[in-house]
C-alpha positions, 0 to 999 in steps of 0.5 A: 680661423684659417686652416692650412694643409697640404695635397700632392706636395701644395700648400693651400690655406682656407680663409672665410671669405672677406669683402676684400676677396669678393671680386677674385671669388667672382672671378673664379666663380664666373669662370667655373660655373657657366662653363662647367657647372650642369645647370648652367651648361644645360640652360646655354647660360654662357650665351645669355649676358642677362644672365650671366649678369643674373648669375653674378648677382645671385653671388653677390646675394650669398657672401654677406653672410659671412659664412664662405670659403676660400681656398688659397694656394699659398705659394701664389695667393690665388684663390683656386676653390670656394664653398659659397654658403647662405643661412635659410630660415624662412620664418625669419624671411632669411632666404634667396627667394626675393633676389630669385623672384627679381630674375627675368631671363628664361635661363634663371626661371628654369634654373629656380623651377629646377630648385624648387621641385628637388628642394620642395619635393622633399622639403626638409624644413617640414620633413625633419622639423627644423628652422634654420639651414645652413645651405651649400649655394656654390662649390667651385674649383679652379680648372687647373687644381681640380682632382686634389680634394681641395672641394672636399677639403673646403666643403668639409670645413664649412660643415665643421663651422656650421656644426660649432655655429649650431652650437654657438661655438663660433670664435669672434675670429670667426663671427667677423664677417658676419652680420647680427642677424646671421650671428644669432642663428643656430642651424640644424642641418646643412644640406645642398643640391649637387647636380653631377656624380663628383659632387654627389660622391663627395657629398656621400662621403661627408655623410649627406642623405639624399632626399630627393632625386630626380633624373636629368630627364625631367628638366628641360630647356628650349626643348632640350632635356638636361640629360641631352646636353650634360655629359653622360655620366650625371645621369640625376640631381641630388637634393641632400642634407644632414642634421649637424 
């Protein structure tokens, strides 16, 4: 079901992101995270079409879950932010390690060692005894309409629908988008990796714990340390979760 709301005088609507959304999504997307993103910034992603390309696919791997967000400024339709979304359950093979394992730039090696040591330093799955994820992949805002709460708007929402997916309270309005296999699923926690101070902000104020951190100065790219390259004030990267 969308949901509509209002900030600073706006009108926005959040809709689950449908097949037919898909290509204004990316576009967004593609703007957003090379240019602003700190993974992406730090391995120099943007002068790299291999892996910008890489990139794009990866998005491609998440949305048919069915379980991504849009927020649309209603006045103009346009989708300005988006919380991309993907079940993890590695018991059932449910996961993005096959579409990782099939990159071939050096930008999206760092990238996914980068993942793996925040997410198996501290793994969630063993730590809390769990099965099934709900994992925030992407969250993106739009340049333009950034400092409104529309990332807190959006990502609270989708922490509100995995809650009644891990109870099996999903509307078959809302089940529309997603296939059978993620249908069945029930996850016990939400969690994410947040690489910049807003983001980790926000994720404290949605009650997120952190669970690992690890200081920009412990990955490198080219011979540069992320700490070299990010603005200043991002001084570590989060891995964060929350039992729903």
């Amino acid at each position: 079901m969308a949901k509509q709301f209002a900030l600073k005088g706006e009108e926005f609507e959040i809709r689950n992101i449908s097949p037919d959304m898909y290509e204004e999504t990316e576009e967004l997307f593609m703007h957003v995270f090379p240019n602003y993103e700190n993974m992406c910034l730090a391995t120099n992603m943007k002068e790299s079409p291999e892996a910008l390309e890489e990139l794009r696919q990866l998005l491609h791997a998440v949305l048919p879950d069915g379980i991504s967000f849009a927020v649309i400024h209603k006045p103009t339709g346009k989708i300005v932010a988006i919380c991309c979304n993907k079940i993890i359950n590695h018991k059932k093979n449910i996961s993005l390690d096959e579409v990782f394992e099939s990159f071939k730039t050096p930008q999206m090696f760092t990238i996914d060692a980068y993942l793996v040591r925040l997410e198996n330093d501290f793994d969630v799955f063993k730590q809390w005894q769990v099965e099934s994820a709900f994992e925030i992949e992407f969250l993106a805002v739009h340049p333009d309409w950034t400092k409104r709460g529309l990332a807190f708007n959006v990502c609270s929402y989708a922490l509100d629908f995995a809650v009644a997916m891990s109870k099996g309270e999903l509307t078959p309005e809302q089940m529309a988008q997603m296939p059978d296999h993620i249908r069945k699923e029930r996850p016990d926690v939400s969690m994410g990796v947040f690489t910049s101070l807003y983001t980790q902000r926000m994720a404290a104020k949605l009650n997120f714990i952190p669970v690992n951190v690890v200081p920009m100065t412990e990955f490198s790219f080219e011979g540069k340390t992320f700490a070299e390259v990010v603005a200043p004030e991002h001084v570590n990267s989060q891995h964060a979760a929350k039992k729903l």
